[in-house]
N, C-alpha and C positions, 0 to 999 in steps of 0.2 A: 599385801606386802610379802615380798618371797625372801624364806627363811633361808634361801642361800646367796653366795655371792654375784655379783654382776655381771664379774668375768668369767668363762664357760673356764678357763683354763686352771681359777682358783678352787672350779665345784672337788669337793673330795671323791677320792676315786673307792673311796669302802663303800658298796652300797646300802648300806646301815645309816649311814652317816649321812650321805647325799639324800636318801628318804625321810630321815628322821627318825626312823625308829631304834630301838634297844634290841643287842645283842639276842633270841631267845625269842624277839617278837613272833605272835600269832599270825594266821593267815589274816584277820579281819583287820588288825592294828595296822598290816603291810599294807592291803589294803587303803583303807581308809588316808595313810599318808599319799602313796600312788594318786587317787583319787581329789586330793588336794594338789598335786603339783601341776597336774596334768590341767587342771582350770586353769593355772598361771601361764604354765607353758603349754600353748595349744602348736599341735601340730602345723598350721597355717601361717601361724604369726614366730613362731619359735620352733622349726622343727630340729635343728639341734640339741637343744636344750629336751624336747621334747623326748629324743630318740635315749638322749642319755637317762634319762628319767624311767622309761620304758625299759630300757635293759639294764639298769639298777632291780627294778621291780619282778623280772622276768629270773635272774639271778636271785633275788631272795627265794620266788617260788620256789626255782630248781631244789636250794637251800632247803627247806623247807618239805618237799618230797622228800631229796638225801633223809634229812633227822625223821622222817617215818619209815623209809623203809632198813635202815638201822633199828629201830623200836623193835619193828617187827621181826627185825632176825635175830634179836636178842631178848626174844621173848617180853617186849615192853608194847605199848598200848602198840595196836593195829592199827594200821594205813587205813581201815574200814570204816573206825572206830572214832580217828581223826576227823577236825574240818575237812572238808570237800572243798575245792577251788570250783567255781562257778564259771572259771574264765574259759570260754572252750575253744579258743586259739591258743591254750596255752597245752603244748603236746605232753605223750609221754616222752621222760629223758631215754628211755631206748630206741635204738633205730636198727638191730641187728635182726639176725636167723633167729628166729624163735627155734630151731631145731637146730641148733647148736647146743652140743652136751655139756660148753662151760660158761653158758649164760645163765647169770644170778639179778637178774634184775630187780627180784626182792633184797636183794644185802648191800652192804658196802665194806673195802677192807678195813681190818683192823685198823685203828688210826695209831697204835702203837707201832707195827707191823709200816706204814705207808710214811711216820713220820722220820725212824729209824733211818729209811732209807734216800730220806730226804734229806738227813742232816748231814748223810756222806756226801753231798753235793757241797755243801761248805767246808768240808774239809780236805777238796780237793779229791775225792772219792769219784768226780762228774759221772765216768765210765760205768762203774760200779753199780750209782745211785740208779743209769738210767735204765742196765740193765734190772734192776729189783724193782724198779716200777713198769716196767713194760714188760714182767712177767705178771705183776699185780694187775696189769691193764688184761691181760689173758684170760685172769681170771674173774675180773671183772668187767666184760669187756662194754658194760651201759653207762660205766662212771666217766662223764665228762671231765670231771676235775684230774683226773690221770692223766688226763690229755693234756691238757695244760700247763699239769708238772714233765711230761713228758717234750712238750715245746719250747720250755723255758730252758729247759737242759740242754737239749741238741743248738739252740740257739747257741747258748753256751761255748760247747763245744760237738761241731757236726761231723766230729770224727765219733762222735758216738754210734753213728749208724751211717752203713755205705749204701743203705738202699733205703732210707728215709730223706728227706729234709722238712727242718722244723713246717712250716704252713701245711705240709700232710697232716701232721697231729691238730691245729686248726680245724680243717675241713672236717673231720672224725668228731671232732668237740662238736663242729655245728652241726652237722648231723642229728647228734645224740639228741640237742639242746633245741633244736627246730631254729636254727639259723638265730639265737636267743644268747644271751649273756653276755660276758666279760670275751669267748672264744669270738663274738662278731666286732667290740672293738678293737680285739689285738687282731683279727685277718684287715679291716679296714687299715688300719695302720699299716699293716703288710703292702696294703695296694699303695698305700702313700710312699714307701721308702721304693718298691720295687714294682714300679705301672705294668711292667711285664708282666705279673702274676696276672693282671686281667686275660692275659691270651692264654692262660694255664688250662688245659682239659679241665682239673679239679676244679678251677672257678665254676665253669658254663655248667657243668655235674650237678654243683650246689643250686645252681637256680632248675635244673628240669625234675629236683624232688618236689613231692607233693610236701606245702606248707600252707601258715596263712599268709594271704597276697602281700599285707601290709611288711612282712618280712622279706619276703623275694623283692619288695620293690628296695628295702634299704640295703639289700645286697646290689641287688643291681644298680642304684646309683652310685654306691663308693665303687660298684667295678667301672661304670661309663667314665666316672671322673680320672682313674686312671688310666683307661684307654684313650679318652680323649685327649689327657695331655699329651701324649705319644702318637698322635694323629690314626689312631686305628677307629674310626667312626664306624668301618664295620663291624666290629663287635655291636655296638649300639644297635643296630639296623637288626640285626641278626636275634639280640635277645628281646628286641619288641615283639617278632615274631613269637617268639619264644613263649614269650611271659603274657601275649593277651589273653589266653584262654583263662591260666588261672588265675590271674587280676581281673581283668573287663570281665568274668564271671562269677567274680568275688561281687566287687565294687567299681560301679563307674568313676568314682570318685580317686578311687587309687590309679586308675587306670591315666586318668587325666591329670594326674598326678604325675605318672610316667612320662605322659606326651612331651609334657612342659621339661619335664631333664630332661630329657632325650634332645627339647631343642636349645636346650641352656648348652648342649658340648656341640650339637649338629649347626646350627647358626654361623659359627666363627669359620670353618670351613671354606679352603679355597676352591676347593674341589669341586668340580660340576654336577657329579653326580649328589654328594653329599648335600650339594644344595638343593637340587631338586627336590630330594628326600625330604631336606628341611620343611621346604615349601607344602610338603604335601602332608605334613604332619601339623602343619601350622594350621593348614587347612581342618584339617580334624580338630582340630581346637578349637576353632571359629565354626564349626557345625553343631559344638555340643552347647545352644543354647540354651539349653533348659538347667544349665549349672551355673547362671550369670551370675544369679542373686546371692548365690553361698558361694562364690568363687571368684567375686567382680574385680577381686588386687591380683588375683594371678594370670585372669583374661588383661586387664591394666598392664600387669609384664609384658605380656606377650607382645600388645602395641611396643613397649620399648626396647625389647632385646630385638625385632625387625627393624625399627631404625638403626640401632646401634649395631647392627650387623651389618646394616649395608655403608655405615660409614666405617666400618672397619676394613672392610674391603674397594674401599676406595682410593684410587690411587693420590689423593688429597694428603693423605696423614701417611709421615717414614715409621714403621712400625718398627724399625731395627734394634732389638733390644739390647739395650746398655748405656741409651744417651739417657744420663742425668742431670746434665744442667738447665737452668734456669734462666730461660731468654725470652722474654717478652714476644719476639718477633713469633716464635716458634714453639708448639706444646709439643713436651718432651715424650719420648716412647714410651718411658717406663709409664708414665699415664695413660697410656693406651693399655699399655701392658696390665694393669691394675683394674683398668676397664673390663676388659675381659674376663680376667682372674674372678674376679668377685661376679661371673654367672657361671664360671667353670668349676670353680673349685669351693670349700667351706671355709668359713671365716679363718676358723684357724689353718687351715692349709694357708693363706693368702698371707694370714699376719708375715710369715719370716720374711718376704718378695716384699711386703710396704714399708717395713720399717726403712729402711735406705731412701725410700721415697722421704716418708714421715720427717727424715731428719732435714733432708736437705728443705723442705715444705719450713719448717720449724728454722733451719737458721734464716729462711730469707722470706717472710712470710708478704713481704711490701710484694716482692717478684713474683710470687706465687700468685696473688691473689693478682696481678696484672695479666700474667699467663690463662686464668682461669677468665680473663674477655676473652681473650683470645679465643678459647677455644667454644666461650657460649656464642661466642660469633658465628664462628663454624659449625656448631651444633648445640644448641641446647640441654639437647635428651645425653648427650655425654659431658655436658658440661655437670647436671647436675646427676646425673650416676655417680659421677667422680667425688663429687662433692657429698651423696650419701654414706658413701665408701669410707670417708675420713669421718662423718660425725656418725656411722655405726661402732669404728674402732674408738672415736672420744667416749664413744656413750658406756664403752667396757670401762674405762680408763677413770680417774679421782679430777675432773679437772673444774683447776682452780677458776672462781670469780661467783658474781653473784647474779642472779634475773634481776634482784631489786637493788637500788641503792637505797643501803641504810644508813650509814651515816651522813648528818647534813655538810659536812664537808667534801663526802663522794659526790652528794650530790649537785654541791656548788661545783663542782671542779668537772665535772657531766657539762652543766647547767654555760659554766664560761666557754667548754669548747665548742657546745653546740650554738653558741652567738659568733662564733669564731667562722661558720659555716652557713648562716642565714640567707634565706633565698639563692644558696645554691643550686645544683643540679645534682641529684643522687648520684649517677654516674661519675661528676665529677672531685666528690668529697669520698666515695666507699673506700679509700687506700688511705685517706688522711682518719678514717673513722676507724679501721683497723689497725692503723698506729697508735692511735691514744687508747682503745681496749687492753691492746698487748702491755704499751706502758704501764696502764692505772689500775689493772687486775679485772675492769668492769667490761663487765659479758655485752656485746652488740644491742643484745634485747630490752636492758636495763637503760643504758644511751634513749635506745626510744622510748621507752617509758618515760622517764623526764621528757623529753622530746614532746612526749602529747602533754604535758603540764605546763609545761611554760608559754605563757602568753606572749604572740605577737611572732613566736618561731616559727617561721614555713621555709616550704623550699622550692625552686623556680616550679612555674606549673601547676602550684599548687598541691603537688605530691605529696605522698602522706609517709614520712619520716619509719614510722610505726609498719607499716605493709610493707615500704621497700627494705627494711632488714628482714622482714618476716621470707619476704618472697627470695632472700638474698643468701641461698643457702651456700654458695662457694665463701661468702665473709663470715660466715657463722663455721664453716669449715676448718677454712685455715685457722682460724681465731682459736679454736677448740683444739687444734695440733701443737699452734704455739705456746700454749699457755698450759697441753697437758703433757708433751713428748719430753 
């Protein structure tokens, strides 16, 4: 059971908090929480969750170096003297000239000195403040966390400096930090507000330093994610080259990791070239059989994002986005649109673009789930993408009803409707059976359950009431939107 929330969006953003530990914690106590999360959220099945986890923990280290090499410039216990971190992908926080005459990588400034000039930032001081920490940054120039007061400032106000802008001080922090901490999810954020910064020199800079692979590759996806959605696939193309030596020479396994982003943005591509490329990367993924058995759901993907790709570019489905309504005859763009999304982008990039979906799903759930023949008509493998799409956002969400019927009056009022439908045809009761869910608060699954109880219930063909909801993930979908939006 994981001691944090559901929703990625609810986790606390102090990484004390999000790990569990107490202010002052040990390296082994950090530890030991990291070590616990990281079993719940495994990178393969959770790698969001996972990532946040990891630079929670990667941040307390840094944390944690800071409070010893303060010790030892204030004459308190030695950094020698200290626990050792064992972790050996975790760098040192300097990345400057060691022959540089005002580097102090053993200190840190004054925190009286650093907070002084920090408070002139709320008092309207912005200018002031930024200059006293970007003379502190001078002279200290391995402290990360200067960076970041020095980002938040100029965001602020970028009349602070006519030959900086804030995402320099970013790159500087990741630098120091080995592409590590709180400065990798405020640049990620950076690429979400502005996909431009992927074509930035300073991006492509940060992945040709030497790191561990496993970090070049989380830089590298949040950069493809936003060059992707601004159709520049050659960045992609370019930092494969780039990045196979020190990945595929780390880890096959990160590397294949790689292939598979690379073709979650390269797939949707109209482009002929970019297809080819796809195809030929796809190809490398279907070569690397010797990864089947520890990787068999994301070779599984792979089968699905090449269907889904090629019925994306088919001239079958109007992709024009903006049409939101609800016509049986015809599946609406924006579900294409959402099809997509959710291999291009991250859960929470996707949520702001679903919600408008979600609602319009939610007032007219009879239409929706009639739309959704529609389109298993047409295709299957996008019919139930779509529909994972909706019960991965129910699954973040509180939503109401129950698996079981517990009261015997739920279960009479189950029990009447399901006589109400005997010896039908699943096909032609699924819209009457997501009407009485919606109204009676009881969940699909629960229906079938009564359903295997009651004597003499079938349905034409002999079908099994029980499997065809199981197998029936667009009624399990919509049901979960209406009853939790």
């Amino acid at each position: 059971m994981s001691p944090l929330p559901d929703r990625l969006a609810d986790w606390p953003t102090d990484p004390y908090q999000l790990l569990g530990v107490p202010h002052g914690a040990d390296l082994s106590t950090v530890r030991r929480a990291y070590n616990k999360l990281i079993r719940i959220y495994r990178p393969d099945h959770a790698p969001d969750e996972f990532r946040r986890v990891r630079d929670a923990y990667e941040w307390l280290l840094e944390a944690i170096r800071r409070d010893e090499w303060y010790r030892k410039a204030t004459g308190g216990v030695a950094a020698s003297d200290a626990e050792e971190s064992d972790d050996s992908d975790i760098e040192s926080a300097a990345d400057v000239d060691a022959n540089s005459p005002t580097m102090r990588v053993d200190s840190a400034p004054a925190e009286d000195e650093l907070d002084a000039a920090w408070r002139m930032a709320t008092t309207d001081d912005v200018a002031v403040a930024y200059r006293r920490i970007s003379d502190l940054h001078g002279r200290f120039p391995s402290q990360s966390a200067l960076c970041l007061r020095l980002y938040w400032l100029l965001r602020i106000d970028p009349a602070c400096d006519a030959r900086r802008v804030p995402v320099d001080w970013l790159a500087t922090a990741l630098r120091l930090t080995g592409l590590a901490g709180p400065a990798l999810e405020l640049y990620r954020r950076e690429l979400r507000l502005d996909p431009n910064e992927a074509l930035a020199q300073r991006c492509a800079n940060l992945l040709d330093r030497q790191g561990p692979a496993a970090r070049l590759c989380d830089l590298a996806e949040a950069r493809w994610r936003a060059a992707g959605s601004i159709g520049r696939h050659d960045v992609i193309l370019a930092d494969l080259a780039r990045l196979h030596e020190p990945v595929h020479g780390e880890s096959e396994e990160l590397w294949f990791r790689l292939l598979v982003s690379a073709c979650n943005q390269l797939a949707w591509s109209s482009d002929l070239a970019i297809r080819r490329e796809f195809a030929v990367r796809s190809r490398e993924i279907e070569e690397m059989t010797h990864l089947h058995n520890t990787l068999r759901a994301q070779f599984d993907r792979m089968d699905t994002l090449r269907e889904l790709a090629a019925a994306w570019r088919s001239s079958d489905f109007d992709r024009t986005f903006g049409s939101w309504s609800l016509d049986e005859n015809r599946v609406p763009s924006s579900w294409w649109q959402m099809i997509k999304l959710s291999w291009t982008t991250s859960f929470e990039e996707l949520r702001a673009d679903l919600l408008p979906v979600l609602a319009q799903i939610a007032r007219q759930p009879a239409e929706a789930l009639k739309v959704f023949g529609l389109l298993r008509e047409r295709n299957s493998v996008a019919a139930n993408c779509f529909a994972q799409v909706l019960l991965d956002f129910a699954g973040r969400q509180e939503t109401p009803g129950d698996d079981s019927v517990r009261t015997p009056a739920a279960r009479q009022e189950a029990e009447n409707w399901l006589w109400t439908v005997n010896a039908a045809s699943y096909s032609l009761v699924r819209v009457g059976l997501l009407s009485f869910c919606v109204g009676s608060g009881i969940r699909p699954q629960a229906v079938a359950e009564v359903a295997e109880e009651v004597p003499m219930f079938f349905l034409k063909n002999n079908e099994s009431f029980a499997h065809k909801v199981q197998e029936d993930a667009p009624l399990r979908a919509v049901y979960a939107v209406a009853m939790g939006f």
